[in-house]
N, C-alpha and C positions, 0 to 999 in steps of 0.2 A: 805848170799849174798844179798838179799832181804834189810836188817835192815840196811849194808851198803849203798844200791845204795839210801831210803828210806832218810838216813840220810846225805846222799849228797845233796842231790835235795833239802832237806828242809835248810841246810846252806847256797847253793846259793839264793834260793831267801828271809830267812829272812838277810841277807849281802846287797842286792840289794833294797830291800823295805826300808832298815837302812837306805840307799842313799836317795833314792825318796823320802821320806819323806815330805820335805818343796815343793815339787812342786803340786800345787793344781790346776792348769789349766785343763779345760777339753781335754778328747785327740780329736786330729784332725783326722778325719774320712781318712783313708789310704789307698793305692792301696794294701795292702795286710789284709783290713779288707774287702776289696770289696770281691776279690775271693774266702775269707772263706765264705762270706755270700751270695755271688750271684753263685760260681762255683760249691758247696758240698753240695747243697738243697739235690738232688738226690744221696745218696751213690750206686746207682744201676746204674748211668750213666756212660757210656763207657771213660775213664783216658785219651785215646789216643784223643776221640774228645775232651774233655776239654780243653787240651792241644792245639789242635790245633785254639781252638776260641779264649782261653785268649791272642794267642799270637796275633791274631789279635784287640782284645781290649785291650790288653798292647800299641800299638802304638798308638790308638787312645788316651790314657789317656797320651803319652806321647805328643801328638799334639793336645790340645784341642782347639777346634774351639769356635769364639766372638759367642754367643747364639743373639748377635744383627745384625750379618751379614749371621748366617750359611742360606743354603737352604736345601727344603725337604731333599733332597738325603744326606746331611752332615747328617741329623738327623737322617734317615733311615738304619745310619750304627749303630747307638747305639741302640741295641738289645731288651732294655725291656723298649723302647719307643713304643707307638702304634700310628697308625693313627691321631687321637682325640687329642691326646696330643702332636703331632707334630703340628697340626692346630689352637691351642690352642695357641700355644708360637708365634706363626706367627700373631695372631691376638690381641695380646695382644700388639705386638713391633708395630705392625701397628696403634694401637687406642692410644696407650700412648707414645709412641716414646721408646728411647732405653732404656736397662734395666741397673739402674745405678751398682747394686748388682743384686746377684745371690738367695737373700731372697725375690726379687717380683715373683717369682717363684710361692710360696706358696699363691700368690694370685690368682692365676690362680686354676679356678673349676677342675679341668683334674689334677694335680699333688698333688698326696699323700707326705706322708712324706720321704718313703722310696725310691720312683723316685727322690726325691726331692736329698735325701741324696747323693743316688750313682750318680746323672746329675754333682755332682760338681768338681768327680775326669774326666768326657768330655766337659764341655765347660766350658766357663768365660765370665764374662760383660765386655767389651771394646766398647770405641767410635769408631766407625768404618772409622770416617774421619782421625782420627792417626792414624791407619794400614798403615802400611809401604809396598812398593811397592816392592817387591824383584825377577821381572822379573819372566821369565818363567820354569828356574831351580832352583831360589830361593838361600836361602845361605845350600846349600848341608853340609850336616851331615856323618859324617862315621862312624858306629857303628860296631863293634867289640867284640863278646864277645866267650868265652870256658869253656866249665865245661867237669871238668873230673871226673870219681865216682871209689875210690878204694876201694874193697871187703878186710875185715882183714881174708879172707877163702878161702877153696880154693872146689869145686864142683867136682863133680866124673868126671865132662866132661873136664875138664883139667888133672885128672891123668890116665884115661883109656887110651890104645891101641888105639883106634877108638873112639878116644871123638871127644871133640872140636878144631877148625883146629889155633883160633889162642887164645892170652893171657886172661887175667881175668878184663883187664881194659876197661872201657865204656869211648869213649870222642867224641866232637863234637864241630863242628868250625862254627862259625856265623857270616856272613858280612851285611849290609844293606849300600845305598847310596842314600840318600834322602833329605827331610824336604823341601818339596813342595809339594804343592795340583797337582801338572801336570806330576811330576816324582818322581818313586822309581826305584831299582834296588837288590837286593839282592842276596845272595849264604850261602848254607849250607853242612856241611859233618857230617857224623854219622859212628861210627865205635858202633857195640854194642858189650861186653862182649860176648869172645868166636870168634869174628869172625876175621879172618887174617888181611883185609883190611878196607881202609875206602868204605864200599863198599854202602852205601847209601850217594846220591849228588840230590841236587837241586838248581837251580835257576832261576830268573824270572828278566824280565826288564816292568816297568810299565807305560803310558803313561794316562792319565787324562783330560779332561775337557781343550779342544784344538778343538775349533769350534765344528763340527758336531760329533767332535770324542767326544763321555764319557766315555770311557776306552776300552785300549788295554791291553794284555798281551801276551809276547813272553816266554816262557819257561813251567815252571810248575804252572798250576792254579784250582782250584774249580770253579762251575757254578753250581746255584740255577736261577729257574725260576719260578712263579707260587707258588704253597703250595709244592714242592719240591715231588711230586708224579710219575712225571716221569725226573726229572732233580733238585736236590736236592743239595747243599754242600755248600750253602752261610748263612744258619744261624742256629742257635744252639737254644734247647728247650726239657723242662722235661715237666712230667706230673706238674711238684710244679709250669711251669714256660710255660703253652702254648702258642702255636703260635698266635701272637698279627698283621703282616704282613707279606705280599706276602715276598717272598725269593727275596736276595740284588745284581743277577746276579754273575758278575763275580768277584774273588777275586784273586790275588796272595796265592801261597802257602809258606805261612812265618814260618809254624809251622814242625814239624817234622815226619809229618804222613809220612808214607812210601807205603800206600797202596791208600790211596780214595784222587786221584787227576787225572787232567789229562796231557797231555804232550805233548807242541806242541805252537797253537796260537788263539786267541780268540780276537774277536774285537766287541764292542757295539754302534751303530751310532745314534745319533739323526737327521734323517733327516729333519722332519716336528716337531712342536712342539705339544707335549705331543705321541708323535711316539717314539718308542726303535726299531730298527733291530740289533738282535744279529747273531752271527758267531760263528761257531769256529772247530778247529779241532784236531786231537790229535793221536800220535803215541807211546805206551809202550810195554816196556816189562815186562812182568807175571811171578810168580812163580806158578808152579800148579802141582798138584798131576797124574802121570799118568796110564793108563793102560798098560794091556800088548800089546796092538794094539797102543801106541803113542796118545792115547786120551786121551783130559781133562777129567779126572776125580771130582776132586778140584779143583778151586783157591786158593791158598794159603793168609790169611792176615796176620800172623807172623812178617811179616818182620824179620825174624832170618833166616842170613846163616853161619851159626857156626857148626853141625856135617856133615859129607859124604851125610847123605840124602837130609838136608836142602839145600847143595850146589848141589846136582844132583835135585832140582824142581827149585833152580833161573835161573831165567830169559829164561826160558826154552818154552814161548810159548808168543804170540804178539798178541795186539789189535791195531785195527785200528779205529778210533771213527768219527764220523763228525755230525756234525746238526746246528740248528739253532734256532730262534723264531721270533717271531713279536711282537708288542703287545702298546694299546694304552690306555694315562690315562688322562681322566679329568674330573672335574665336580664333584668330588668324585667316579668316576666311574672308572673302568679298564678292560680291555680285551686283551687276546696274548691265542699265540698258540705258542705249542713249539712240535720240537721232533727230534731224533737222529737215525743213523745208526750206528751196529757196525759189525765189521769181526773178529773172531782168528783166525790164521794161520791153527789150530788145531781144530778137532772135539769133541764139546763139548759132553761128555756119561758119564753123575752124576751116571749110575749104575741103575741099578730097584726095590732095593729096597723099601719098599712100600712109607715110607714118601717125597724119592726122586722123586718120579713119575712122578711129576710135575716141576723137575727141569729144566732148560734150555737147549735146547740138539742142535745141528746143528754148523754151523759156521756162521751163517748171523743174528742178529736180532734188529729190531728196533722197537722205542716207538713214539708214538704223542699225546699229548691232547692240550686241551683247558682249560683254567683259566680265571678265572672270579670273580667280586664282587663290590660292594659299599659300603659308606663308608656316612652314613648319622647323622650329630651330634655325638649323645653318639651311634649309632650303626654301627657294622661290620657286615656285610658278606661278605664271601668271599670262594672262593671253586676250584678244579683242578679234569677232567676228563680223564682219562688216557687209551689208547689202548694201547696193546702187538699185534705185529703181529704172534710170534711164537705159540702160542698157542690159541690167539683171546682170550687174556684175558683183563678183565676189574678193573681198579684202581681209586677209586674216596675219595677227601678227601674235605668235610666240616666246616665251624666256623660260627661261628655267635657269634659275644660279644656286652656285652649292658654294657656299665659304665651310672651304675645306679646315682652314685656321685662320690664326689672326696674321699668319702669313701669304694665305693662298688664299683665292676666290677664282672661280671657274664659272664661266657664262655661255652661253647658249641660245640666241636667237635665230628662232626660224620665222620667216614672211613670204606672202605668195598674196600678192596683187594681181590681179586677173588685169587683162589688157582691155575688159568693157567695165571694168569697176574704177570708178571716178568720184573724188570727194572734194570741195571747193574745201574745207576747214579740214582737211586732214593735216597731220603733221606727225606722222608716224616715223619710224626709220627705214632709211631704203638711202641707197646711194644713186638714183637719179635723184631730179631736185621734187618728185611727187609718187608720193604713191599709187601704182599706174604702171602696169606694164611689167611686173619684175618679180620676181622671183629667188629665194635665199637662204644662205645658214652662215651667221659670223659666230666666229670659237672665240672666246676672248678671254685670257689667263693672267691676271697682276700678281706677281710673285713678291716674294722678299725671303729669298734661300739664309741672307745673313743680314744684320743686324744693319751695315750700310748698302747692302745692295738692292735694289730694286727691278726688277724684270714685269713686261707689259708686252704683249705680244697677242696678235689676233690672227685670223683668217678667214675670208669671207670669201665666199662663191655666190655669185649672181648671175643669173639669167631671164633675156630681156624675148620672149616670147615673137613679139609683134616687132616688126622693121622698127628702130628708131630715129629720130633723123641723120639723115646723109646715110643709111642704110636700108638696103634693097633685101634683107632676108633678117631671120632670128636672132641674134648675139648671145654669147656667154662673157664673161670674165672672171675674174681672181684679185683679190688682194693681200699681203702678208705686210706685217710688220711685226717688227719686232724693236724693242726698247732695254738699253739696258745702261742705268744709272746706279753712277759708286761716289758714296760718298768719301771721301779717303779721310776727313779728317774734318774740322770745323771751321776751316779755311778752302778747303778744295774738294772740288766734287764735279767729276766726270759725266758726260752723257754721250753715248752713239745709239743713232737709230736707222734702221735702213727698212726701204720700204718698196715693195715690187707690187706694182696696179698694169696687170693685163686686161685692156678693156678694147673692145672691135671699136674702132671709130673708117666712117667711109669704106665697110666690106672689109677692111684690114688690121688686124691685132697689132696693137699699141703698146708694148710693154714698155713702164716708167718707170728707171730705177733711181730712186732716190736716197740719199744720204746725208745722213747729218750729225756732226761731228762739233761737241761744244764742254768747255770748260767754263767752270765757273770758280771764282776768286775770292773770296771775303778775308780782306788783312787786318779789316777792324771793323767797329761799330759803324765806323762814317765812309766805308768803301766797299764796292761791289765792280767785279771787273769780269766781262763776261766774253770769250773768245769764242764765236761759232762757224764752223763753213760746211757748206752746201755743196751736195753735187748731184746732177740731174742728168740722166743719156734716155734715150728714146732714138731707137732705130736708125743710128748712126749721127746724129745730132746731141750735141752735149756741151753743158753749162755750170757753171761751179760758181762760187763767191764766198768771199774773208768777209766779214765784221766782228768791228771792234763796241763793245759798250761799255762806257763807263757809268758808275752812278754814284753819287757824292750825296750825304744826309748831315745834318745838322738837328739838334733835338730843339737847341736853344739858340739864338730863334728857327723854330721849325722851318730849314730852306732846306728844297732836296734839288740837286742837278743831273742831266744826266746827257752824257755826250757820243752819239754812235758814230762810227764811219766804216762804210764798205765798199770793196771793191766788187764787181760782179762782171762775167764774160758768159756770152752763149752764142751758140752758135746759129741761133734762129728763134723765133715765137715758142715753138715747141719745146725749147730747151728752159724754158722762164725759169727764174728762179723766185721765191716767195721768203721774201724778211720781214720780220716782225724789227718793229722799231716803237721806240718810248713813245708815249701820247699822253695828252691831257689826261686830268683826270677822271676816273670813269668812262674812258674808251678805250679803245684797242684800234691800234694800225699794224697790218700788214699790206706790204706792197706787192707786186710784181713785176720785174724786170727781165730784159730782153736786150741784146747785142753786148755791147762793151762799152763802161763806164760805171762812176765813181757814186755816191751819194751820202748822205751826213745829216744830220740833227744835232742840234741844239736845245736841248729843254733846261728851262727854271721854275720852281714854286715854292710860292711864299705862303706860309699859313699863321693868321696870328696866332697870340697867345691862348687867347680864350676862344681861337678856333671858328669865330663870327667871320672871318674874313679868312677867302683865300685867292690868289693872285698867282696866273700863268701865263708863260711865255714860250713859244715854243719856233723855233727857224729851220724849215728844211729845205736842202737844197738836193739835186742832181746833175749831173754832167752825162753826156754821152761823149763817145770820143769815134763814134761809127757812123754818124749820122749830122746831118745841120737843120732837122726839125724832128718834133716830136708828138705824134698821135697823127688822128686824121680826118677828116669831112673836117665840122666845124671847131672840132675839137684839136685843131692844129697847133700848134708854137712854132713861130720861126725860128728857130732859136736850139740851141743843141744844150741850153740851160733851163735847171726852170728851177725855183726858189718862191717857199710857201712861210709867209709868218703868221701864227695861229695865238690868239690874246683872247683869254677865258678870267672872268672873276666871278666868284662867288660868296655869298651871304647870306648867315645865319642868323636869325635872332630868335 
C-alpha cells in the first residue's frame, strides 16, 4: 500500500512539473503563503484562536487600505506592526509626500524585509485625491460562503445505543454585508459532526467611525483593552511572535469560536480628542458541568453537543457581564482603566481538590486595572495592573522593546499572576491556557545579521506557585528556541529550528526537545515544493516524521493545487508529532500524530475571473500500520483508515 500511494504522489507532480516547466517567473507572495508562515510559527498554539484571528485578517487582506491615506488605528489592526513602525510610515508620507510604490517601504529604518513582505498582502500605494467617494454604506458586498466536511467512517458514537444524537456530517453557513469603512453586518451557523441541529449561530451588526462614535457592535463580539490582563480577545500573539501593542478594543465575532466571546452590545466613543470611553454589556448562555447540589462545577469549552451528557451541560447555566474603560493617548504616551462585573445564575464550587483551590467560587465577580506606557523612538514600554476582587488577587503584565535597527528588535516581557487572581475575559500572555497561577520573563530577539538571513530566538522562565494539576507541590520550567532561516537565493530557502520546553508535569521534569528541519523550492511562478521533518524525544521516547508538499497555481484560470504526504513514527503519545497541512481557505490545519503511519492530502481551488465565485475541494486521508482502530470512548473508528472529504463554495457580489 505504501509503494502504491508512494508512486502516486510521485506521477502527479513529476506530470505537473512536465507542465511548469517554461514558466520561470518568480512566485507572487500569497494570502495562503502568509498563514503558513505567520499562523504555524507556534505548533503548540491553540487551532480554534488561529482560526478565529485569520479570519479577521482574511478581511483585512481582502480590504486593503491606500498606506498614503490610512490612519493609526487602520494600521493598528495589522497585528505584527508595532508602534515605531506605524510612526515611521506616517512620517515618511509626511516628509516625501505619497508613496508612489510599495518598495519605498524598504527605505524606511523600522521595516524589515519580512514586515515588508507580509504589509503587501494589507495595504497599497494609491493617490489618495482619486479615492472615490462611496457615501456612508459604501457600494455593499454580499458574501456568501459553506463548507461541508464528509467522514468516509463511521465512529462508535453513530453506532452505539446511546451515542451521538445526530449524523456524521460537519457544515456551516456564512453571510457577511459590507465593504465600507462605517458598516458591516454578518451571520453564522455551525452544525458540528454528531450533533442534531444547527445548534451554534452568531451574528453581529457593525457601526464605524461616524462622528464621536469609533465603533459599535450589536450582537456577538470580542473586547481587548490594555495588555489584555484583565479584558483580553482583540489580538493574537506566540512566544515566536510577542506582544508589540496595547490590545485593538472592540472586534466583531466573524470567526467560529463558540466559546470566548461576548453577547449583547458594546459601544466606543471619542468624545475629546485622544480620549476612548468604552461600554459594553453582555448576556450568555454556558454549558457547564454540574454537581449534585445544581452547582458550577466546570465551564465547559468543547463546544460539542452531540451525546446525552454533552446535551444535559448546554446551555444549562447564564452569565451576565457589564463593564467599561476609559483611557487617554498622546504624545507617545497612554493611559486607561478598565474593568467588568459578572453574575451566573448558579453557584460557582470547582470542588477542593488541591490544584482547584484557588478556583473561582461564588456567583458575583469582578476585575479592574490600570494600563499604561510610552512609546519613545525605537523604544516601548508598556504594562497592565490587574485586581480580582473575589479573592484580592493580583495580575500584572510588562514589555519593554527596543528596535535596536531595522535589523534587530529586542523584547522583554515580564508577568506575575498571582494563584488568587482570576479573570473570566483575560487574555493576556502566559503559557498555561489562563492567566492564573504563573509567573515570568520571555527574552525574544528577531535578528537579520545579513541581507538573506533571519534569526528568532527567545527564552522564557516560568513559574507555577500553586500545585497545578497532577501536581502535589510548586513547578518551575524553561523554554528556548531558536530559529534560523537563509534565504540562498530566489528559489531556495532553508529553515532549522530547535526548541527545548522543560516543564514539571505529575512531580517530574519533562524536557521536549524538538526539531525542525525544512526546505523550501520555488522553480517558477506556478511551483512551490516544500520538504520538512520533524523530530521529537522526551525522556527516552521519541518521534520524527518526512513530509512532502507540493503546491501548483495558475493565474488564468485562477486554480491553485496542493498535494502533501508524510510519513510519521513515534514511539508513544508523548513523542506526537504536530504537521501543518494545506486547508481551505481561511483556515489553518495542524494535526497530531502518534505511533506509525502514513497520511496525505489533496486540495483544489477554483476562483473565477471576476472573483464572485470560488470552489474547493479538499481529500484527506491516514493510515496507521500499528494499530486496527483509532481514537477512543465514542470517538472510535474501527478501522486502521480514516479518510476526510472537505467541499467549501463561496460568493461574492
Amino acid at each position: 500500500m505504501v509503494k502504491r500511494f508512494s508512486s502516486w504522489i510521485a506521477y502527479f507532480v513529476v506530470a505537473f512539473c512536465w507542465i511548469s516547466l517554461p514558466a520561470a517567473a518568480q512566485k507572487q507572495y500569497s494570502w495562503d503563503d502568509f498563514v503558513q508562515e505567520y499562523a504555524t510559527d507556534d505548533e503548540l498554539l491553540d487551532e480554534e484562536a488561529r482560526l478565529v484571528y485569520l479570519e479577521e485578517l482574511k478581511l483585512l487582506h481582502e480590504h486593503p487600505v491606500n498606506i498614503n491615506t490610512a490612519s493609526v488605528e487602520d494600521f493598528r489592526q495589522i497585528p505584527f506592526l508595532n508602534e515605531q513602525q506605524i510612526e515611521s510610515i506616517h512620517a515618511y508620507i509626511y516628509l516625501h509626500g505619497e508613496m508612489k510604490t510599495l518598495g519605498e517601504l524598504l527605505l524606511l529604518p523600522l521595516i524589515d524585509t519580512q514586515t515588508y513582505r507580509w504589509l503587501h498582502l494589507f495595504v497599497y500605494a494609491g493617490e489618495a485625491k482619486k479615492e472615490e467617494k462611496t457615501g456612508f454604506f459604501g457600494h455593499l458586498r454580499n458574501d456568501l460562503s459553506s463548507r461541508t466536511d464528509i467522514p468516509l467512517y463511521k465512529r462508535k458514537g453513530f453506532k452505539a445505543d446511546n451515542g451521538y444524537a445526530g449524523n456524521f456530517l460537519y457544515h456551516r453557513i456564512k453571510y457577511e454585508l459590507g465593504n465600507s469603512k462605517h458598516f458591516r453586518a454578518g451571520f453564522h451557523t455551525e452544525k458540528d459532526a454528531g450533533e442534531r441541529f444547527y445548534d451554534s449561530y452568531s451574528g453581529f451588526a457593525l457601526l464605524k467611525d461616524v462622528g464621536i462614535l469609533k465603533t459599535a457592535v450589536v450582537g456577538d463580539y470580542r473586547i481587548g483593552l490594555g495588555e489584555g490582563v484583565a479584558l483580553g480577545g482583540s489580538n493574537w500573539f506566540s512566544k515566536s511572535a510577542p506582544i508589540s501593542k496595547t490590545q485593538t478594543g472592540i472586534k466583531p465575532l466573524t470567526g467560529m469560536d463558540e466559546i470566548n466571546f461576548l453577547r449583547g452590545a458594546a459601544v466606543t466613543l471619542n468624545p475629546w480628542k485622544g480620549w476612548e470611553l468604552t461600554a459594553f454589556a453582555s448576556f450568555r448562555q454556558k454549558d457547564a458541568t454540574l454537581n449534585k447540589n445544581g452547582e458550577i462545577q466546570t465551564l465547559q469549552t468543547s463546544g460539542y453537543h452531540r451525546s446525552a451528557t454533552e446535551l444535559k451541560n448546554k446551555n444549562n447555566s447564564t452569565a451576565i457581564t457589564a463593564g467599561g474603560g476609559l483611557s487617554w493617548q498622546g504624545k507617545g504616551f497612554h493611559l486607561g482603566a478598565t474593568g467588568y462585573f459578572v453574575h451566573f445564575n448558579r453557584v460557582m464550587n470547582p470542588g477542593n481538590t488541591l490544584y482547584r483551590r484557588y478556583y473561582p467560587r461564588g456567583q458575583n465577580f469582578s476585575v479592574a486595572s490600570l494600563y499604561y506606557g510610552c512609546s519613545r523612538y525605537r523604544f516601548t514600554f508598556a504594562g497592565e495592573t490587574a485586581y480580582s476582587t473575589e479573592k484580592s488577587g493580583i495580575g500584572t503584565l510588562n514589555r519593554l522593546q527596543w528596535i535596536i535597527s531595522k535589523r534587530y528588535t529586542l523584547s522583554l516581557v515580564q508577568r506575575f499572576y498571582g494563584y488568587k487572581y482570576y479573570s473570566f475575559l483575560s487574555g493576556a500572555f502566559a503559557d498555561n491556557s489562563s492567566a492564573q497561577n504563573e509567573s515570568g520573563v520571555l527574552l525574544h530577539l528577531k535578528a537579520q545579521p545579513w541581507e538573506r538571513w533571519q534569526i528568532i530566538c527567545y527564552a522564557d522562565f516560568f513559574h507555577n506557585p500553586w500545585p497545578r494539576y497532577r501536581m502535589t507541590r510548586s513547578s518551575s520550567g524553561q523554554e528556548i528556541m531558536a530559529e534560523l532561516s537563509h534565504k540562498i537565493n530566489n528559489y531556495h530557502t532553508l529553515l532549522v529550528r530547535y526548541q527545548l520546553k522543560r516543564k514539571e508535569q505529575a512531580d517530574v521534569m519533562e524536557p521536549h526537545h524538538r526539531t525542525k528541519l525544512q526546505w523550501t523550492f520555488i522553480p517558477s511562478g506556478n511551483w512551490k515544493f516544500q520538504t520538512t521533518g520533524w523530530l521529537h524525544a522526551i525522556r527516552g521516547s521519541n518521534g520524527w516524521s518526512i513530509q512532502e508538499t507540493a503546491y501548483y497555481t495558475l493565474q488564468k484560470p485562477a486554480l491553485r493545487f496542493a498535494l502533501m504526504a508524510a510519513y510519521f513514527q513515534t514511539d508513544d503519545y508523548n513523542s506526537r508529532i504536530y504537521l501543518y497541512e494545506p486547508s481551505l481557505y481561511s483556515s489553518v490545519s495542524s494535526a497530531q500524530y502518534y505511533g506509525k503511519g502514513i497520511n496525505g492530502i489533496c486540495m483544489a481551488r477554483w476562483t473565477s475571473a471576476n472573483k464572485h465565485w470560488m470552489l474547493e475541494g479538499r481529500y484527506a486521508l491516514c493510515k496507521y500500520f500499528d494499530r486496527s482502530e483509532i481514537g477512543s470512548s465514542l470517538q472510535t473508528i474501527y478501522s486502521s483508515w480514516k479518510n476526510d472529504i472537505s467541499l467549501q463554495v463561496r460568493v461574492q457580489i
